[in-house]
MIDRENKOL-541864 format. One record per residue (C-alpha): y, x, z; residue in one letter; residue number from 1. Coordinates in steps of 0.1 Angstrom, whole numbers, plus 5000, padded with zeros to 4 digits. Layout:
N
[pt [Y X Z] 'a' NUM]
...
This chain:
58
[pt [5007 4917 5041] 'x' 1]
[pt [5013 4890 5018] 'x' 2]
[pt [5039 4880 4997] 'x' 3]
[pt [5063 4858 5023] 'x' 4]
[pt [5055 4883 5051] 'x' 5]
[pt [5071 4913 5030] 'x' 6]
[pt [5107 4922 5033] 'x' 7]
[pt [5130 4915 5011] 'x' 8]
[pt [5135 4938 4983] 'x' 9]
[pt [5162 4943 4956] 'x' 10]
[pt [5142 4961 4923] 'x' 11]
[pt [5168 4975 4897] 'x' 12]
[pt [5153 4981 4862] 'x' 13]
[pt [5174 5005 4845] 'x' 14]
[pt [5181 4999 4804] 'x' 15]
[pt [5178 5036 4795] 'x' 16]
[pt [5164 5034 4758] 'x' 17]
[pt [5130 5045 4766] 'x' 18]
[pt [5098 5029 4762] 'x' 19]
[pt [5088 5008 4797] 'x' 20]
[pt [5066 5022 4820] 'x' 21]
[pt [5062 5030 4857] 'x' 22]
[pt [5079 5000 4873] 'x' 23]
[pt [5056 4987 4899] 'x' 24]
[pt [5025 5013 4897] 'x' 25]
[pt [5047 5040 4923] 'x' 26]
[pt [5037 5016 4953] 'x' 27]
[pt [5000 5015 4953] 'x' 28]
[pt [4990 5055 4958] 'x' 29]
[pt [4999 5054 4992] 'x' 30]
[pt [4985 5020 5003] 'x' 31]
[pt [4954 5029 5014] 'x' 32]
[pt [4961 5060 5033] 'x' 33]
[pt [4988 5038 5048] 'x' 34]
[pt [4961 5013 5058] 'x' 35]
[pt [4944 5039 5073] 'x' 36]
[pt [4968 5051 5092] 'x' 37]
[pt [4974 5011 5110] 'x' 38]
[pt [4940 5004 5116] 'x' 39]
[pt [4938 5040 5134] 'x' 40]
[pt [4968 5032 5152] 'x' 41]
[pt [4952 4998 5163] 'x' 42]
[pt [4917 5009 5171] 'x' 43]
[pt [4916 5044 5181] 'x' 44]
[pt [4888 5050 5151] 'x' 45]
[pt [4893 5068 5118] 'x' 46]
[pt [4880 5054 5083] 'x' 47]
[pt [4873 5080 5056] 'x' 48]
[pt [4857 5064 5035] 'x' 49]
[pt [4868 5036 5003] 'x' 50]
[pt [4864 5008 5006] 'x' 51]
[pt [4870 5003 5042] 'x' 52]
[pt [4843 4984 5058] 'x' 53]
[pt [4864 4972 5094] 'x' 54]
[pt [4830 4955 5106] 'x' 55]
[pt [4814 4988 5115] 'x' 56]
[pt [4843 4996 5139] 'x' 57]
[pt [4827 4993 5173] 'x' 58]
C-alpha cells in the first residue's frame, strides 16, 4: 500500500516525561504475516518463507 492509498490516521503522541521510544516500530511485526495472509487469499497458495518470492506462484 503506499502512502496516498492508506487511510487516514490520527497518531497522538502522549507527553508523559519519559524518554521516546516505540512510536512507529508496533506496526511492522505483523506486516508480513499480514502479506501472507492477502496473497493466500488471492491465490489459493501459501508462502513460508522470507522474503516472498511471488514469481514462483504457479
Amino acid at each position: 500500500m503506499r502512502l496516498n492509498e492508506a487511510p487516514k490516521m490520527e497518531i497522538h503522541i502522549i507527553d508523559s516525561g519519559e524518554n521516546p521510544g516505540g512510536v512507529g516500530e508496533p506496526g511492522l511485526p505483523p506486516i508480513a504475516p499480514a502479506l501472507g495472509n492477502a496473497i493466500f487469499a488471492a491465490t489459493g497458495k501459501r508462502i513460508r518463507k522470507l522474503p516472498f518470492d511471488i514469481a514462483n506462484l504457479g
